[in-house]
MIKOLBA-663526 format. One record per residue: residue in three letters; x, y, z of N, C-alpha, C, O in turn; residue number from 1. Coordinates in pm, 1 decimal, padded with zeros to 6 digits, m for minus. Example, Ala and Ser with C-alpha at 12.3 -4.5 7.8 and 13.67 -1.06 7.14 Angstrom:
# MIKOLBA-663526
 rest     n.xx     n.yy     n.zz    ca.xx    ca.yy    ca.zz     c.xx     c.yy     c.zz     o.xx     o.yy     o.zz  nr
  ALA  01319.0 m00569.0  00780.0  01230.0 m00450.0  00780.0  01320.0 m00330.0  00780.0  01423.6 m00331.9  00846.5   1
  SER  01285.0 m00225.0  00708.0  01367.0 m00106.0  00714.0  01290.0  00003.0  00787.0  01340.9  00113.8  00803.9   2
This chain:
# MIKOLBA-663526
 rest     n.xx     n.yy     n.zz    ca.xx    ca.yy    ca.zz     c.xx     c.yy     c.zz     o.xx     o.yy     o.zz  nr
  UNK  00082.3 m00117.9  00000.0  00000.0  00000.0  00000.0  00087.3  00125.0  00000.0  00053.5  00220.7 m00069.7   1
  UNK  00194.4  00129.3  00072.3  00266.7  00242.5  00052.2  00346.4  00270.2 m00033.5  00402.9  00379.6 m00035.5   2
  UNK  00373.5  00148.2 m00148.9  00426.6  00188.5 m00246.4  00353.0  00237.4 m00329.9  00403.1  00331.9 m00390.9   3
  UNK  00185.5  00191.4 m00375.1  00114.8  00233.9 m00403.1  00090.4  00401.9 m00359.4  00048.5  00479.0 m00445.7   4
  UNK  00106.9  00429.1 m00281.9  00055.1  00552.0 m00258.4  00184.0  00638.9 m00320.7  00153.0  00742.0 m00380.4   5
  UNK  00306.7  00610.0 m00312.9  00419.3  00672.5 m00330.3  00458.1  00666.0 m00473.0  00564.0  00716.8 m00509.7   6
  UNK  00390.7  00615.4 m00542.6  00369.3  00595.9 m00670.3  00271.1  00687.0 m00783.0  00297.1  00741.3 m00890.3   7
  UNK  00160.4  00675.4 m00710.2  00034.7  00774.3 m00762.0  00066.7  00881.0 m00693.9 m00028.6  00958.6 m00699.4   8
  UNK  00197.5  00946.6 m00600.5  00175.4  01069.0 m00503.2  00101.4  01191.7 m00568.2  00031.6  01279.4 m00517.3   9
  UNK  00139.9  01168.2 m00697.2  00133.0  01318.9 m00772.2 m00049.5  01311.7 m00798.7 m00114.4  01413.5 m00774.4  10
  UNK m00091.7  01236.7 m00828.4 m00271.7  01210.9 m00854.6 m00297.3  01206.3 m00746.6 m00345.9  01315.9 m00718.9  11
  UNK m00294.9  01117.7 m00624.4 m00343.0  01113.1 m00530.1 m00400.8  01284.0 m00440.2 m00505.5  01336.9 m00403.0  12
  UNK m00226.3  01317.7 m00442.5 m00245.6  01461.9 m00327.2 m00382.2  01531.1 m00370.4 m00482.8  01535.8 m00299.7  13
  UNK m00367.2  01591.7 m00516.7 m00457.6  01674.9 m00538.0 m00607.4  01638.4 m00566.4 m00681.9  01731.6 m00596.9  14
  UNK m00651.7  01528.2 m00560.1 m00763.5  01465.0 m00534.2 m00809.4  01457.4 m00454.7 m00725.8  01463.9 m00364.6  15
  UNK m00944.6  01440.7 m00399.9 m01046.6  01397.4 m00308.4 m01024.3  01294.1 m00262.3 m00956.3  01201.2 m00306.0  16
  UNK m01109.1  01310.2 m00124.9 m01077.0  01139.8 m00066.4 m01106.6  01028.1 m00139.9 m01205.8  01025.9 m00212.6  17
  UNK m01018.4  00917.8 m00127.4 m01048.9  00804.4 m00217.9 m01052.3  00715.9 m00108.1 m01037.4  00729.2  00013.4  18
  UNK m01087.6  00576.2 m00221.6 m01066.4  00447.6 m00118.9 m01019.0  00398.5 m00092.1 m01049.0  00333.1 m00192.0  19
  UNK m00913.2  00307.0 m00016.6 m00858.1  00188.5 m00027.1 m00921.7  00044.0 m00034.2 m01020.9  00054.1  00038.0  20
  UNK m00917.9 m00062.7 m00074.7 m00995.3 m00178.3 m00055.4 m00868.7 m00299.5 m00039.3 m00813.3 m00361.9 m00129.8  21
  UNK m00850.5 m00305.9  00078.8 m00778.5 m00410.6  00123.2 m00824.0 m00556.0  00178.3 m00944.1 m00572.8  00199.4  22
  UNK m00732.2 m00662.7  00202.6 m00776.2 m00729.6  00242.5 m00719.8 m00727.2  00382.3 m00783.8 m00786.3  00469.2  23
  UNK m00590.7 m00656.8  00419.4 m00542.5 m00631.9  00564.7 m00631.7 m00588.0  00681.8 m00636.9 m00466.9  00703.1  24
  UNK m00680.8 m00645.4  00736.4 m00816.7 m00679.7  00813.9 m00727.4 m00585.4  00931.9 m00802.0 m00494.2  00967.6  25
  UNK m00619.4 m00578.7  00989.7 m00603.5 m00483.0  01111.6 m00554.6 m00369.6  01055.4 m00534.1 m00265.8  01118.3  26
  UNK m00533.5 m00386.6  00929.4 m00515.9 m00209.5  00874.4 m00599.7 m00097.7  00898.9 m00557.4  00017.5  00908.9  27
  UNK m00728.1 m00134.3  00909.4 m00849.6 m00091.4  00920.5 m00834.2 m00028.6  01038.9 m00848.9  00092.9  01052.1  28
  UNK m00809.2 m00094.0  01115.3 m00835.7 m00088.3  01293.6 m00708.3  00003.3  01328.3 m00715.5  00098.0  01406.7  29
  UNK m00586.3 m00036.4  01259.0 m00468.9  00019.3  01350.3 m00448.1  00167.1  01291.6 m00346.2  00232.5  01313.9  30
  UNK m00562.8  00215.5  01209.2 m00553.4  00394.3  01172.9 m00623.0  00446.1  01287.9 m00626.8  00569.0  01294.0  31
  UNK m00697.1  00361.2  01410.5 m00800.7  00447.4  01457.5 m00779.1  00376.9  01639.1 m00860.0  00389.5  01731.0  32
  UNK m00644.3  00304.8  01642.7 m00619.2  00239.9  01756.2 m00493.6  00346.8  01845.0 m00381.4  00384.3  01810.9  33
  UNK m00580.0  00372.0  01976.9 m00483.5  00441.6  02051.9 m00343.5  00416.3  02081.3 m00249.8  00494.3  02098.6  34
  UNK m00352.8  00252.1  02083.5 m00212.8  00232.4  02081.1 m00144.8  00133.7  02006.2 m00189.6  00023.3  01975.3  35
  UNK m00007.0  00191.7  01972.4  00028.5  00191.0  01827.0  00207.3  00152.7  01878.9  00270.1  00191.0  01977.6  36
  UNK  00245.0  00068.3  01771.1  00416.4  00096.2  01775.8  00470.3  00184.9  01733.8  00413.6  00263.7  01658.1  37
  UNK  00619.8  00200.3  01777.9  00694.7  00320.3  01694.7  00666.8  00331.7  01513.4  00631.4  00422.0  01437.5  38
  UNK  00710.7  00165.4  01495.6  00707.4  00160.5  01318.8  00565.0  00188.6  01311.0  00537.2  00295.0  01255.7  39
  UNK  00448.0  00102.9  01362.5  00352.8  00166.4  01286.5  00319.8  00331.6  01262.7  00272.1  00378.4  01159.4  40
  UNK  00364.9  00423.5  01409.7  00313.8  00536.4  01446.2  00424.3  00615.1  01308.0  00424.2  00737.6  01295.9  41
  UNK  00525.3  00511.2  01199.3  00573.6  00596.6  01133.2  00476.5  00577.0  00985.4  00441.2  00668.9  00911.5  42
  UNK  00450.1  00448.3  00970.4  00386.1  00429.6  00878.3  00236.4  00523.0  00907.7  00190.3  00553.0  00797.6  43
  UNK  00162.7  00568.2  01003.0  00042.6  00649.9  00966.1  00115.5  00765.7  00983.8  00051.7  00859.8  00936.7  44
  UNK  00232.7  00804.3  01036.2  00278.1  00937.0  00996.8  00253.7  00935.9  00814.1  00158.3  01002.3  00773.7  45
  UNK  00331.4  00868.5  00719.7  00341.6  00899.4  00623.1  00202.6  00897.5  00548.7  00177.1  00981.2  00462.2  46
  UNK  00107.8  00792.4  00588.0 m00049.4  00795.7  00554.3 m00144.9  00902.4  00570.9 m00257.2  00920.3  00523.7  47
  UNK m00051.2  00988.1  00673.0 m00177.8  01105.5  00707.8 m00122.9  01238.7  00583.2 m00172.1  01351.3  00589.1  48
  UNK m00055.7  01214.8  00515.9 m00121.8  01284.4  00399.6 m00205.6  01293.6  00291.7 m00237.4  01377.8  00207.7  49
  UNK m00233.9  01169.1  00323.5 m00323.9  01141.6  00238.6 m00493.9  01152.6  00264.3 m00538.9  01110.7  00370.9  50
  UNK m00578.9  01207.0  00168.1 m00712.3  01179.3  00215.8 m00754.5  01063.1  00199.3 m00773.6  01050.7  00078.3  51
  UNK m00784.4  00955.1  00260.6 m00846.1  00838.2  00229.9 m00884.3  00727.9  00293.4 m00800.0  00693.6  00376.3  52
  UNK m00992.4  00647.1  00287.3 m01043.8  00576.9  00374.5 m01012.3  00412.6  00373.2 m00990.7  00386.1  00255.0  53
  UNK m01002.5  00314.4  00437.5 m00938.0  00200.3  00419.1 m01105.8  00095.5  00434.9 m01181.4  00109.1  00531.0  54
  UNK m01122.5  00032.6  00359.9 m01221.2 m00068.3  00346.3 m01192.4 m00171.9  00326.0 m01147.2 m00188.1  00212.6  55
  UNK m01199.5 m00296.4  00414.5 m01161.8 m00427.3  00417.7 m01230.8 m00484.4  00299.4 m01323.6 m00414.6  00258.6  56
  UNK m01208.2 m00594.2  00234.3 m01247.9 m00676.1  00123.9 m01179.2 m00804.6  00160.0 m01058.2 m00814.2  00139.9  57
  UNK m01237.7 m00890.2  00204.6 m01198.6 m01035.8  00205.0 m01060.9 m01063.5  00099.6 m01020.3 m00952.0  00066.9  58
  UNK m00980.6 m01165.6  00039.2 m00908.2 m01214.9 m00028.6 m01033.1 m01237.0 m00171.3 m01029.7 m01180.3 m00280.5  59
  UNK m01132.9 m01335.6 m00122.0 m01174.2 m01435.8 m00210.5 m01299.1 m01283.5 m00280.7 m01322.9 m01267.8 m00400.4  60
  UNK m01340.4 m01220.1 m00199.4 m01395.3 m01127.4 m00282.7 m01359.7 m01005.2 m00360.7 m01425.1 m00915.1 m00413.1  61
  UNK m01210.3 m01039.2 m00347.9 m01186.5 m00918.9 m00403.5 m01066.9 m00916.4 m00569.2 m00953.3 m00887.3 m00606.6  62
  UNK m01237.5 m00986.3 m00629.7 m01205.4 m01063.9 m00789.6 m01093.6 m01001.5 m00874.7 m01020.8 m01069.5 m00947.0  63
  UNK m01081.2 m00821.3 m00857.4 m01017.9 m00736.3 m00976.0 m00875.5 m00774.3 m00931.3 m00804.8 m00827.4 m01016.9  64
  UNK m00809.7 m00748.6 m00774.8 m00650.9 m00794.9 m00758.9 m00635.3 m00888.6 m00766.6 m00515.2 m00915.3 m00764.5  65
  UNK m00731.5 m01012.8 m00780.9 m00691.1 m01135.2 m00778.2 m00687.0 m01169.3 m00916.5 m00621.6 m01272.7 m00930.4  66
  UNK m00718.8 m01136.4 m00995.8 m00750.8 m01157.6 m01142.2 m00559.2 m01108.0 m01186.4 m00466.5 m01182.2 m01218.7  67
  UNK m00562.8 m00947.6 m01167.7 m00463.0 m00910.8 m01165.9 m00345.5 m00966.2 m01122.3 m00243.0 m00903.1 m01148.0  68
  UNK m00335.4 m01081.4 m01055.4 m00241.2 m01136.1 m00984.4 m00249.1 m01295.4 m01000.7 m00213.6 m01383.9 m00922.8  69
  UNK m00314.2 m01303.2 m01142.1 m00307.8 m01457.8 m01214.9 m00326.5 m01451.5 m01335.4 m00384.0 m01528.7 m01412.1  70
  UNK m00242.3 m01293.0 m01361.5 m00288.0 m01273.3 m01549.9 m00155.7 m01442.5 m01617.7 m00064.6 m01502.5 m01560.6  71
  UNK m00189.0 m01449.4 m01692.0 m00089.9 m01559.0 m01768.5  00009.8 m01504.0 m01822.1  00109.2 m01573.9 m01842.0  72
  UNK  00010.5 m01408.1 m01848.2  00131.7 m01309.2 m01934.8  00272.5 m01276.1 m01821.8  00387.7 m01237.9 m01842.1  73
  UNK  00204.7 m01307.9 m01713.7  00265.0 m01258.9 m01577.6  00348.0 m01374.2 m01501.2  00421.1 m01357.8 m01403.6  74
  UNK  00320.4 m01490.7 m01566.5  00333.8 m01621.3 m01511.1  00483.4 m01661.5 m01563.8  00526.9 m01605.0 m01664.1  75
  UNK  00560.5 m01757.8 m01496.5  00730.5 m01780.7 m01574.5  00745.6 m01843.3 m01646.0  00719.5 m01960.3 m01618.0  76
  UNK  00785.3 m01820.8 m01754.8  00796.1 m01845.6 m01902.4  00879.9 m01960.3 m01877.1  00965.2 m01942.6 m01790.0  77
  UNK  00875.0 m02111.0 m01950.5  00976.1 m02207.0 m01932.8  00961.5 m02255.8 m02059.5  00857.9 m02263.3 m02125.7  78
  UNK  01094.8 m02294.8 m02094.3  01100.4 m02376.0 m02257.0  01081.8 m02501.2 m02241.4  01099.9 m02544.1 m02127.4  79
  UNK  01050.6 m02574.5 m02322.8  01089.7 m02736.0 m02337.4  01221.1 m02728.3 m02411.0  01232.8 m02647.4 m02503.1  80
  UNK  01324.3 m02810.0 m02375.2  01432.5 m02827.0 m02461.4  01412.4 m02909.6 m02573.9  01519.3 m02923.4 m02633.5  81
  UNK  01343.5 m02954.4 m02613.5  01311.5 m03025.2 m02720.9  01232.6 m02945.6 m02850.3  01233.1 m02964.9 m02971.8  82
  UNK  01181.3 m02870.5 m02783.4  01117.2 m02760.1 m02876.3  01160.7 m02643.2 m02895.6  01077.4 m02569.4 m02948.3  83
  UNK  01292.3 m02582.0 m02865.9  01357.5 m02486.1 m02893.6  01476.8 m02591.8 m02994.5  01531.7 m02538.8 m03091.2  84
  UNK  01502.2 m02718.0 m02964.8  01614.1 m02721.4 m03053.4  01716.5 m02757.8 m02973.6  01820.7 m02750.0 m03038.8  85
  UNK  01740.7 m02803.3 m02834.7  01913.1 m02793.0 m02760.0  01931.7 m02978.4 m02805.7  01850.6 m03070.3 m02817.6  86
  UNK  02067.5 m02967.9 m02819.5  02104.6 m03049.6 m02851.3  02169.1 m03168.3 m02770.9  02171.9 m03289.0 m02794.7  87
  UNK  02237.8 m03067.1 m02631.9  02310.4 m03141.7 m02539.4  02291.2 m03005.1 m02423.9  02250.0 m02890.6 m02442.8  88
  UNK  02325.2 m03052.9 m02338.6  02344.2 m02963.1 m02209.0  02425.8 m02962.0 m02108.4  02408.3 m03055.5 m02030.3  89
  UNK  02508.1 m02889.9 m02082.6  02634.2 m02931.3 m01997.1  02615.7 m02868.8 m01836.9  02537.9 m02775.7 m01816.0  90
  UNK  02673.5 m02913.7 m01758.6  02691.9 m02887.4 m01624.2  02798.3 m02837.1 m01606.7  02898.3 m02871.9 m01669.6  91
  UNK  02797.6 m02746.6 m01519.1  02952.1 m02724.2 m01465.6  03000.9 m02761.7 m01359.8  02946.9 m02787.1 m01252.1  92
  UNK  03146.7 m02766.5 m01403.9  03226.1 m02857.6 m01308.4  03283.1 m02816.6 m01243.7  03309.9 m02706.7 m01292.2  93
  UNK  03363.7 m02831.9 m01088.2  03432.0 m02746.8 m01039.9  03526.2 m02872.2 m00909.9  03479.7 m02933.0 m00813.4  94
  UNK  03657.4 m02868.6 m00962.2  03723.4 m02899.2 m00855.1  03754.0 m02876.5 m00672.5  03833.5 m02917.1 m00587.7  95
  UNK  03625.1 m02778.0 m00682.7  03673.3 m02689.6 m00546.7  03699.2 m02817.1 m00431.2  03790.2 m02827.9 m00349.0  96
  UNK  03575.3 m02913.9 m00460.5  03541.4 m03020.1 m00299.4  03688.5 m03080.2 m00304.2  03759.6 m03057.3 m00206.4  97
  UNK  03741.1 m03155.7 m00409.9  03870.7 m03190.8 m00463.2  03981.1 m03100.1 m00436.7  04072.8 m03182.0 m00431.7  98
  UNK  04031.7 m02993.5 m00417.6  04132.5 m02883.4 m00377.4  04067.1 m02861.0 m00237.9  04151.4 m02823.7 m00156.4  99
  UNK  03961.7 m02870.8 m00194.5  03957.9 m02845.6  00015.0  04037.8 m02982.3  00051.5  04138.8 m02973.9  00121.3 100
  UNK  03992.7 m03107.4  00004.4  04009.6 m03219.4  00058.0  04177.5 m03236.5  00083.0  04229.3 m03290.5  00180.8 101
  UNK  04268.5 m03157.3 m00067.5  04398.5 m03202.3 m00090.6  04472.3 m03074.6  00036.9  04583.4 m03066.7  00089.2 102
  UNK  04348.4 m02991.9  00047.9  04440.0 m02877.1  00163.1  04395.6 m02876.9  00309.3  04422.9 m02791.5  00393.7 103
  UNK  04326.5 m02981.6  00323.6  04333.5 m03063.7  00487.1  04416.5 m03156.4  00466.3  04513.1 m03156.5  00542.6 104
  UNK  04411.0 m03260.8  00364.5  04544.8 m03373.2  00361.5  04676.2 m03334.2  00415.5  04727.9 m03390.2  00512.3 105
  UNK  04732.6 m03229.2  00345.1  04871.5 m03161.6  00372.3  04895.2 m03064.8  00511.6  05006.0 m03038.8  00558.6 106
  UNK  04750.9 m03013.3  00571.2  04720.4 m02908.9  00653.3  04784.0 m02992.0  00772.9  04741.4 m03104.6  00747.0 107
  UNK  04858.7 m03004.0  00885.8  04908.8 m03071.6  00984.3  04797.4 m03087.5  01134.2  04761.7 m03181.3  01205.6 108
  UNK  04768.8 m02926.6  01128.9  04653.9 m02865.6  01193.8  04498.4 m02963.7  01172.6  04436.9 m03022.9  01261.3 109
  UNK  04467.3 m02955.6  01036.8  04366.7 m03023.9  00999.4  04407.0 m03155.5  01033.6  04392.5 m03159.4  01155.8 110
  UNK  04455.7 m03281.6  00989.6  04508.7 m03379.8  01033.0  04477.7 m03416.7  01178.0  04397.6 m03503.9  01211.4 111
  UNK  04564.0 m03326.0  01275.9  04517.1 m03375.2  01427.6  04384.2 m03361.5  01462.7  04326.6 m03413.2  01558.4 112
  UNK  04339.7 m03287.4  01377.4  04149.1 m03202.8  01414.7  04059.2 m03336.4  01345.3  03944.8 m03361.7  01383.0 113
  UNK  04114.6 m03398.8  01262.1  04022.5 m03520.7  01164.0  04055.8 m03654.4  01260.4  03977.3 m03740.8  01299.5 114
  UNK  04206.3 m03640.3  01286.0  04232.2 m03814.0  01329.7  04163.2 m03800.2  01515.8  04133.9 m03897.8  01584.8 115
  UNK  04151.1 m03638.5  01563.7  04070.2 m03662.6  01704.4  03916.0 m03694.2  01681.1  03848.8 m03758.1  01762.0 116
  UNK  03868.2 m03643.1  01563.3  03738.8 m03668.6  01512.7  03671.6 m03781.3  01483.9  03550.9 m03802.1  01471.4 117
  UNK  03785.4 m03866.1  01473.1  03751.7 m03978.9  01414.3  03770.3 m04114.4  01546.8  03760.8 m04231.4  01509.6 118
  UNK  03789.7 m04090.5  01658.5  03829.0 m04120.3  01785.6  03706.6 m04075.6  01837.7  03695.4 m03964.8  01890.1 119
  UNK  03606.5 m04162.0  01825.6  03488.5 m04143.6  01888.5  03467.3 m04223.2  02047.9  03480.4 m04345.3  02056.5 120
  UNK  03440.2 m04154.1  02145.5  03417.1 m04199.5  02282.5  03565.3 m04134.2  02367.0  03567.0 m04146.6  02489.4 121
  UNK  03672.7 m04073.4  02305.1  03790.5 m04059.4  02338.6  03786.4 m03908.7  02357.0  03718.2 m03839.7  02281.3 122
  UNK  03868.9 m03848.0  02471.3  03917.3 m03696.5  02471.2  04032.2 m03679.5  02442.9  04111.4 m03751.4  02503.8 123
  UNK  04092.7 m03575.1  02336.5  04176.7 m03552.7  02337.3  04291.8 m03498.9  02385.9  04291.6 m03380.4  02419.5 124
  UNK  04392.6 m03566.7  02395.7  04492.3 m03525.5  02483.8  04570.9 m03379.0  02435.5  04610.6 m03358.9  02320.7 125
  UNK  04582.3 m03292.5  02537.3  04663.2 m03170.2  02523.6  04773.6 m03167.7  02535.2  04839.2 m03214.4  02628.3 126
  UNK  04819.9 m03098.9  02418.8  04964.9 m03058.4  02408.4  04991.0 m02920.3  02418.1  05098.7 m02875.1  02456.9 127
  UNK  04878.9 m02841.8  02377.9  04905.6 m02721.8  02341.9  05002.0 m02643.5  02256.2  05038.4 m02526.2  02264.1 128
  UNK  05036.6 m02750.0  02163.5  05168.4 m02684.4  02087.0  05108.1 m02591.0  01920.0  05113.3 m02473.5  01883.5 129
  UNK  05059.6 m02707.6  01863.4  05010.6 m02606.6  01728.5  04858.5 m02601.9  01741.9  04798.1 m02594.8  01634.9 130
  UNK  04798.1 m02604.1  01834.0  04642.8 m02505.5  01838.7  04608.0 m02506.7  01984.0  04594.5 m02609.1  02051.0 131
  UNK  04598.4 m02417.8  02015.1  04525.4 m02372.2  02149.8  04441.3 m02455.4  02226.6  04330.5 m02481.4  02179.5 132
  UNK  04465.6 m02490.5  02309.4  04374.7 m02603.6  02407.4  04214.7 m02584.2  02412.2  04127.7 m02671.3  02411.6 133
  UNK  04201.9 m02443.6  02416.9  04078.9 m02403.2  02375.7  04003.6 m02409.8  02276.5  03882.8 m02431.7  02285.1 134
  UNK  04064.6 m02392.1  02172.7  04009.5 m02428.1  02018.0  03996.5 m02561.2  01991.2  03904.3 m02600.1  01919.5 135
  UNK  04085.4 m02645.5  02044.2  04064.5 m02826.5  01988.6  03969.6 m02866.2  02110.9  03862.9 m02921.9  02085.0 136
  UNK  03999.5 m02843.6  02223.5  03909.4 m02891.6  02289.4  03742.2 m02885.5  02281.6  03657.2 m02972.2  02302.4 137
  UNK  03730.9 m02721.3  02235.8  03569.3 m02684.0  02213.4  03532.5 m02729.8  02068.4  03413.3 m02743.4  02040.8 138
  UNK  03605.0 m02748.2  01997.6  03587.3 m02802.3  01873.9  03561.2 m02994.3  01890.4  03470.4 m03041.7  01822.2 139
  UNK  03596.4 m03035.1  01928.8  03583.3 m03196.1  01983.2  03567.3 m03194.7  02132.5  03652.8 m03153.7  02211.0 140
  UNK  03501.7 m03221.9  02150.2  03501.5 m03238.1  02357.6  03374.4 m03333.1  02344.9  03268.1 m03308.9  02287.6 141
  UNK  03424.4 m03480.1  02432.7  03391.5 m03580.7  02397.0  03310.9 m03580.8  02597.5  03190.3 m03560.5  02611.1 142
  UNK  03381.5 m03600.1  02694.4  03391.9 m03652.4  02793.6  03259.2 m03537.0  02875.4  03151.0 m03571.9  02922.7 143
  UNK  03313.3 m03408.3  02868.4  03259.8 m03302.3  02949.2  03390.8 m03248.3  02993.6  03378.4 m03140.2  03051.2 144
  UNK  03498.6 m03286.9  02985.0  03615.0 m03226.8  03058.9  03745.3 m03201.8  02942.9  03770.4 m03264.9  02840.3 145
  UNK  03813.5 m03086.2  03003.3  03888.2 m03020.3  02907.2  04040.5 m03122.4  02962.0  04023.2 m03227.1  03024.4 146
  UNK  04176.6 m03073.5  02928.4  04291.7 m03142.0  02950.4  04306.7 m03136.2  03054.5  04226.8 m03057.8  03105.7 147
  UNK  04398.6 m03198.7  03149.3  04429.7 m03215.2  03252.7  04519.9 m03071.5  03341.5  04558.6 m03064.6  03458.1 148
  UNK  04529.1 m02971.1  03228.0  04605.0 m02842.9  03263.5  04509.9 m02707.3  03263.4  04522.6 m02594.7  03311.6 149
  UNK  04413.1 m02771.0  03189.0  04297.6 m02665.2  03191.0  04191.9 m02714.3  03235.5  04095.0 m02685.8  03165.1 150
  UNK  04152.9 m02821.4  03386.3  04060.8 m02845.6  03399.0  03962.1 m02693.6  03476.0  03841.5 m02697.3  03451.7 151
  UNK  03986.8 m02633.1  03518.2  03933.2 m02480.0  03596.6  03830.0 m02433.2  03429.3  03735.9 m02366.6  03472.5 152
  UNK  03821.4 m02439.0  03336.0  03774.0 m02439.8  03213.6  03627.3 m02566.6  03239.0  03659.3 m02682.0  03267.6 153
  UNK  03499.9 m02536.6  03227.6  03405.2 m02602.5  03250.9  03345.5 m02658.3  03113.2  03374.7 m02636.1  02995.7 154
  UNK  03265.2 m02727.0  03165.5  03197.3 m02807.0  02983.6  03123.7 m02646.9  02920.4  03079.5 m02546.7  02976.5 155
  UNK  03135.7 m02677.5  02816.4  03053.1 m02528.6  02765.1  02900.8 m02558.8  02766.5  02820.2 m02471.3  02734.7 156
């Protein structure tokens, strides 16, 4: 509705009161309700320039927008490939899953993070040397309990 209105601004202003015919059933109510939210109290700010009255209309009775809003011309156009003519159709391909996989293989980091992953029922033991006790632990934490150097650290 308010694009509507911001659209016709230039016809609208200098005209007489008109109608609205909605189907927004508390639209009706919330122009004439004492209490209001901030957003709405901005949206009838911008409505009160306008002269005009809001009249509910069901969905199912209100034949002209609904008509309007199942023209066929309006609907998404799809081809058959057989009836335009394609001959073949290609997909594209992309090595990416293939280049992550080969840069955890080599990753050393990744490695200890897959082979603790794969150690199901087990906690991993801390070293703290190439990742933070914090990061492998909250990343895999099997037991409820962190290493034996950071137990003061609680289950998350």
């Amino acid at each position: 509705m308010k694009y509507a209105l911001a659209k016709f601004r230039v016809y609208l202003l200098g005209s007489g009161p008109f109608v609205v015919y909605t189907d927004h059933a508390s639209l009706r109510t919330a122009m004439k309700s004492p209490h209001i939210s901030q957003r709405m109290a901005r949206w009838l700010s911008f409505f009160a320039e306008y002269d005009f009255r809001v009249e509910y209309k069901p969905g199912r009775l209100n034949v002209v927008a609904d008509a309007l809003s199942r023209r066929p011309d309006y609907a998404v156009k799809t081809a058959d490939a057989n009836r335009i003519g394609v001959e073949s159709v290609s997909a594209p391909s992309s090595s990416l899953i293939d280049d992550v996989k080969a840069a955890y293989a080599s990753d050393a980091d990744a490695k200890q993070l897959l082979s603790y992953a794969s150690e199901v029922g087990t906690t991993p033991s801390c070293s703290c040397t190439s990742l933070s006790c914090a990061q492998r632990t909250a990343v895999i934490q099997r037991s409820g309990r962190r290493c034996d150097s950071h137990r003061r650290i609680e289950r998350l």
